[in-house]
N, C-alpha and C positions, 0 to 999 in steps of 0.2 A: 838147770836153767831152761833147758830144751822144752822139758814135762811142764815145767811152769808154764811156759810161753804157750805151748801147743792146751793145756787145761784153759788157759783163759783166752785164749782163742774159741775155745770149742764152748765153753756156758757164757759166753758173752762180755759184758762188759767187768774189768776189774774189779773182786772184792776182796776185803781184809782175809787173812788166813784164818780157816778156822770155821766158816761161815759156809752156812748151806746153801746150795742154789736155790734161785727162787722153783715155787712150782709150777709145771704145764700151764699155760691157761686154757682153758675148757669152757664151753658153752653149758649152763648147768638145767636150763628150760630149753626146750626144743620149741620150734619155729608152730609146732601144732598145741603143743600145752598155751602156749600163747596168745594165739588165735580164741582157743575155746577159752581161756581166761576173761581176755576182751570181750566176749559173747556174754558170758554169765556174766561181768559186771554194768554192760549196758543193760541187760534185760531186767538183772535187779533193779535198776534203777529205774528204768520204765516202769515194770510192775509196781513199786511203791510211789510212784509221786503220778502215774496215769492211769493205771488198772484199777487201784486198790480204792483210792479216792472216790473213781467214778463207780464201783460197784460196794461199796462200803459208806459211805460218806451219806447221811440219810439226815441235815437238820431238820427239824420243825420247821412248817410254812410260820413265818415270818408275819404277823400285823399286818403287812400291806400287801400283801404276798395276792394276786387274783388269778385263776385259770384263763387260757387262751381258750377262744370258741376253733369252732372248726375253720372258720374261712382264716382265723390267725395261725394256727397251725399249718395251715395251708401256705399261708406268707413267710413263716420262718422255715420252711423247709427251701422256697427261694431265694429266699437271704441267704441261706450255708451254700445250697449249691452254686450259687454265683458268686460266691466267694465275698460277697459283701462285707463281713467280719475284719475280712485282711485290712482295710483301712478305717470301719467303725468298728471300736471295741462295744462291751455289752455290762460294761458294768463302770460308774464312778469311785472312785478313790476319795479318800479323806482329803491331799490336796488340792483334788476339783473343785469342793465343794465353795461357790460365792467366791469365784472368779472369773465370772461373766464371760467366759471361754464360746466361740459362739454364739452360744443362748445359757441359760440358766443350768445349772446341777444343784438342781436343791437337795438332795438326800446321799447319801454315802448306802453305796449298794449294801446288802446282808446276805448272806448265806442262806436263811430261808426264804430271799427274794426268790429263788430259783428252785424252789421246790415242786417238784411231781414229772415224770417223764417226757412231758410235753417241753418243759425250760431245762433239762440237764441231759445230756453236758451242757452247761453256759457257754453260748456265745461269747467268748469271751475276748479276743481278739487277737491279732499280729503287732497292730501297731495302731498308733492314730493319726493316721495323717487326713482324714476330717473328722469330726466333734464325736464324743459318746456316745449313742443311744440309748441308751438304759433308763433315762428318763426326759426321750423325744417326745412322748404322748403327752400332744394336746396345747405343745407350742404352735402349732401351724395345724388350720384348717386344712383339709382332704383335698382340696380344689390346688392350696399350697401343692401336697407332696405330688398330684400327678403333674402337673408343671415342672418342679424339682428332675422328676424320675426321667420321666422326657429327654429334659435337656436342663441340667443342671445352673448352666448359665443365664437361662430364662431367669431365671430367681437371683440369680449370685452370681455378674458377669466373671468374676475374677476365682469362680472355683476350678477345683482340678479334679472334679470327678466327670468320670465319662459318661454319656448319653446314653439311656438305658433303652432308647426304642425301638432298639432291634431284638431286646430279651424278652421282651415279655408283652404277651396280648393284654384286651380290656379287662377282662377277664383277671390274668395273673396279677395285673398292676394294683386292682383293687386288695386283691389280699392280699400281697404283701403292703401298701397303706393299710389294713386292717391289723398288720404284726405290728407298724410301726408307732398308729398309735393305740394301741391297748397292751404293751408289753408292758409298762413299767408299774404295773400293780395297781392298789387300788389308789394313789394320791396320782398317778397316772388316767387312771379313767374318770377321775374326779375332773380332771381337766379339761379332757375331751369333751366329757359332759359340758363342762363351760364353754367350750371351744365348740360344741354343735347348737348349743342353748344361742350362742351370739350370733352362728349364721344366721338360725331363725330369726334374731330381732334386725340384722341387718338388711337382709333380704329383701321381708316382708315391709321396711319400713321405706327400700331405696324402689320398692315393686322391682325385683330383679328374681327370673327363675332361677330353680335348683343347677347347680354348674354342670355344665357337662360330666359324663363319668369315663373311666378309661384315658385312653391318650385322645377321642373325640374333638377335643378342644385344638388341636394340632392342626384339622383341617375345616374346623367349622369359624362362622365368625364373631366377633366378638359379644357378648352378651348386651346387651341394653336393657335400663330398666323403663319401665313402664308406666309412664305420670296420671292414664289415664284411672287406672286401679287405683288409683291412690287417692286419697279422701281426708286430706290433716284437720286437723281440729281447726274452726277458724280461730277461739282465745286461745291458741298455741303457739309459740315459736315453730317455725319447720326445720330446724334444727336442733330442738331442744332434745332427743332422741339418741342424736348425736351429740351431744353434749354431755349426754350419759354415760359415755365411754372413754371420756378423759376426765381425768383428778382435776377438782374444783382449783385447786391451788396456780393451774396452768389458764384457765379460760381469758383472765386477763392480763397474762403476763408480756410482758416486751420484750424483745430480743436484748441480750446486756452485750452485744457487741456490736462496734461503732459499723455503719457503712461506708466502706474502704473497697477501693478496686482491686485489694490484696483479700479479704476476707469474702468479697464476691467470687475473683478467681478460683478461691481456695473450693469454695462452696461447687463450685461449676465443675471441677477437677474431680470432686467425691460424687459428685450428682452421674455423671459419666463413665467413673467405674462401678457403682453402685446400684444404679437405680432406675437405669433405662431399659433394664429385662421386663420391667412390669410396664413403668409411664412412659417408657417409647424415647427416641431419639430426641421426639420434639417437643416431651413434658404433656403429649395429648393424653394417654393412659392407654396406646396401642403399640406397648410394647410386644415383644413374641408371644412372652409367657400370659398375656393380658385375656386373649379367648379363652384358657385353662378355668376364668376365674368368675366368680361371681360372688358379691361386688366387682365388676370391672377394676380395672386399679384409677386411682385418681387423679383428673387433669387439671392440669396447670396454669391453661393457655388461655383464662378466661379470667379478665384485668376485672369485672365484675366480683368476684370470688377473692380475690389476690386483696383486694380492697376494703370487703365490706361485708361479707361473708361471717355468717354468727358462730359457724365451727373452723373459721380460718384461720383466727390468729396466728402470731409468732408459738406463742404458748401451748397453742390447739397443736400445731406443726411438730413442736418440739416432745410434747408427750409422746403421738402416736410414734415418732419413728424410736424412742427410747425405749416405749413399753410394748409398742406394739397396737394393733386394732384387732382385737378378737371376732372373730367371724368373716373377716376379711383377709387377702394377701399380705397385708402387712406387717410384717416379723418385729419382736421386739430385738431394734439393732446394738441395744446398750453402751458401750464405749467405745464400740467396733467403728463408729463414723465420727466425725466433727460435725454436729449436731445442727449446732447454731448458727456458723457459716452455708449449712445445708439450706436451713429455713433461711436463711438471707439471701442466696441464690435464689430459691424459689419463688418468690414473691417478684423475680425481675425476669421470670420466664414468660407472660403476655408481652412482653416489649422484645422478644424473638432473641435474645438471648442464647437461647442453645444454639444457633446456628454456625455454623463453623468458622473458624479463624476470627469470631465475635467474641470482641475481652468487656465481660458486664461492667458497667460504671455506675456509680451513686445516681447520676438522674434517671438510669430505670426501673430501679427501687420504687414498690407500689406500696405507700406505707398505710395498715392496718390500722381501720380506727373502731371502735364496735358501736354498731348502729343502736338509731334512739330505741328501734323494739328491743334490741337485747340486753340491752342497759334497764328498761321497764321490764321486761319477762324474767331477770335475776333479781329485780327490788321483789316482784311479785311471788312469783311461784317457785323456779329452781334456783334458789340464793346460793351463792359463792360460800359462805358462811354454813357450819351445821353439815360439814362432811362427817359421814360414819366413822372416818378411819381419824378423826380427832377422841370421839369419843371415850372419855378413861372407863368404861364399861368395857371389859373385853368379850372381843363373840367367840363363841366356844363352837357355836354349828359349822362344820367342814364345808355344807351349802350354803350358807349363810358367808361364810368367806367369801366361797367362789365368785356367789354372786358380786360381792364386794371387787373383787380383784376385777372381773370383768366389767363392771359395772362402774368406776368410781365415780361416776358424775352424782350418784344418785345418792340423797341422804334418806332415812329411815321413815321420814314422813311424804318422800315425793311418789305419788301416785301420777302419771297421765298415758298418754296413748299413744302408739306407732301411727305412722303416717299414713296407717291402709283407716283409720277412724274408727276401731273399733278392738285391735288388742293392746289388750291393757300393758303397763311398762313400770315398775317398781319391784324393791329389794327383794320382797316379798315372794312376791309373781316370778322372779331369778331363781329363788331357791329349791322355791315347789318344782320348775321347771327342771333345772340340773339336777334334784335330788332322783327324781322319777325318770330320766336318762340316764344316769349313772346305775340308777337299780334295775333300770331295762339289761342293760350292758351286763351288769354285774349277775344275774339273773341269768340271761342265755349264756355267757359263758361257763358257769356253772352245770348248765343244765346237759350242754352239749360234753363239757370233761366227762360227766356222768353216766351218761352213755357209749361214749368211749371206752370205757372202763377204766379210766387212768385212777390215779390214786388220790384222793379228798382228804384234806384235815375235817377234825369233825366241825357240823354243821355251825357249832358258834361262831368259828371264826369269819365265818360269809359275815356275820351280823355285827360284827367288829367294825364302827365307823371309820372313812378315808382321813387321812389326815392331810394338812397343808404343810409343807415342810417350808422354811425360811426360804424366804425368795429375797433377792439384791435388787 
């Protein structure tokens, strides 16, 4: 009994007779096989999903695939170093695509989008906590992004991105706007093209100089155009120019919602987080971000205009801030605002409205009627009827789009003139314009890879026309 007692005292806890003790326990990996275990298997895993890919991984350029020139490579090397990536990524996804996130994602990125040593490694990103880039180029004029870059809020009171005008001189600001809009290939510089073709027609037509360059604009003041240069057709609308630039389908359209001192407030509430970085506190068009621009941005505060005005309507209103005004500061804002309540507010900004602790009511409402010229100048020459984008003939030309998309006032037989009296304005005259910008473009960046020695698909693919990808 002794032996028994003192045996299971001494191997621990009671077992049946008969039965072996359990064995030692022992550590069978040592604290250093460990260690270097955990080593080898993080680095395999680096080396196969970051080494190999990046030095192994060679698609074909891609159809739309374009070289950066120098002054772009020049901008995407401040894009990484300033860690810009961390909150825009650099590439669209399948579920982006025509969800108005933004602004538009018309294309689903490719793997030969990113071809040749200047684009890889892909910017690719951390996270998004503002929009894509990948296909920024050529939603927003240049005069847009240095405004933007400045001080973000000038353009977007309600963004979260930080003010950039302590990083970067006149100098760096332009190239990197030079990375942002020619990175996204060639349906990218297609854009631009459109998006430089429109400055020209806007400029020359409102007699407004070229906008300042750099952050310039910061401390100079604000642009004015100039009526004296100007020389309109007397059998012309002086607005017919601008009529060019919104879809016929809008020129005479009415607001479909009622005037209500709910639907004004509403309107006044988004006008105030939205819109006053450009048109100003008081709807004048002297907002902060306003000297960055040229066209100036547009004012409000003139019951003349609100009234009677040939590109004023509801309908005139309600395009541009949806689609946007190419060549101008005005982004298309898509579903991002309450549209209609906007343009209902606006039309009651001459009757001082924005002023503070003022709630708009129905009898400040200045209601739009279209004068007897504009009613005779659409029987006559730019008819409401006979838009291109009716037409069951489909356009197959990539400038012939563009134009189209910048252009939609205009149908395939209206020829006439900018308000300087003397350049010409049709579908036509768009294409030849944007095609010949686009091959400037496409052309120097080419030429400058080339010299760099970076690496070229062969030369057919240059010759490979842009395509337009589905837009919302």
């Amino acid at each position: 009994m002794d032996g028994e007692r003192t045996q299971t005292q001494h191997d621990g806890p009671e077992r049946p007779r008969g039965w072996a003790p359990h064995p030692r326990e022992q550590m069978l990996i040592t604290p250093l096989v460990a260690g270097l275990g955990g080593l080898l298997a993080f680095f395999t895993v680096v080396f196969i999903v970051v080494w190999l890919p990046i030095h192994t991984f060679d698609p074909p350029a891609s159809l739309d695939w374009a070289p950066l020139s120098d002054q772009a490579v020049k901008g995407r090397n401040l894009f990484a170093q300033n860690g810009c990536y961390v909150c825009h990524s650099g590439y669209s996804r399948p579920q982006d695509v025509r969800e108005s996130l933004y602004f538009l994602y018309p294309k689903v990125s490719q793997p030969g989008d990113f071809y040749g040593s200047d684009q890889s490694p892909n910017l690719l990103g951390t996270e998004r906590t503002g929009p894509d880039l990948s296909q920024e180029s050529g939603w927003h004029p240049d005069d847009w992004q240095r405004a933007h870059f400045y001080d973000p809020r000038f353009v977007d009171p309600l963004s979260l991105m930080p003010p950039m005008k302590s990083l970067f001189s006149d100098t760096q600001i332009e190239q990197l706007i030079t990375f942002v809009e020619t990175r996204s290939g060639k349906s990218g510089l297609l854009r631009y093209a459109g998006q430089l073709y429109s400055k020209h027609v806007v400029t020359t037509n409102q007699g407004f100089p070229q906008p300042y360059t750099g952050f310039q604009g910061a401390h100079k003041p604000i642009l004015e155009g100039n009526d004296k240069i100007l020389n309109p057709p007397k059998d012309q609308l002086e607005e017919a120019p601008n009529l060019a630039q919104i879809d016929r389908s809008y020129w005479l359209s009415a607001n479909p919602l009622p005037v209500t001192e709910e639907n004004l407030l509403r309107g006044k509430e988004v006008f105030l987080q939205r819109c006053v970085g450009c048109h100003g506190i008081a709807g004048d068009g002297k907002g902060p971000g306003a000297a960055f621009m040229s066209p100036s941005p547009a004012d409000f505060t003139s019951a003349d205009d609100a009234c009677c005005g040939g590109d004023t309507g509801p309908g005139d209103f309600y395009y541009r801030i949806l689609r946007g005004w190419p060549g101008t500061g005005m982004e298309n804002f898509g579903d991002r605002l309450d549209i209609w309540r906007v343009v209902l507010f606006v039309k009651t900004i001459p009757n001082h409205t924005l002023r503070k602790n003022v709630v708009p009511e129905p009898k400040d409402y200045i209601v739009w009627q279209p004068s007897k010229e504009l009613i005779a100048w659409l029987k006559s020459r730019q008819k409401p009827t006979g838009n291109a984008s009716f037409s069951k003939k489909a356009v197959t030309d990539p400038f012939m789009q563009e134009a189209m998309r910048v252009l939609p006032g205009l149908a395939p037989g209206d020829k006439f003139l900018l308000n300087d009296g003397k350049t010409p304005l049709s579908l036509d005259d768009a294409a030849a314009g944007i095609k010949a910008i686009y091959q400037d473009l496409l052309d120097r960046a080419w030429n400058e890879a080339r010299a760099r020695g970076n690496k070229l698909p062969p030369e057919v693919q240059k010759a490979i026309p842009p395509t337009v990808p589905g837009q919302q």
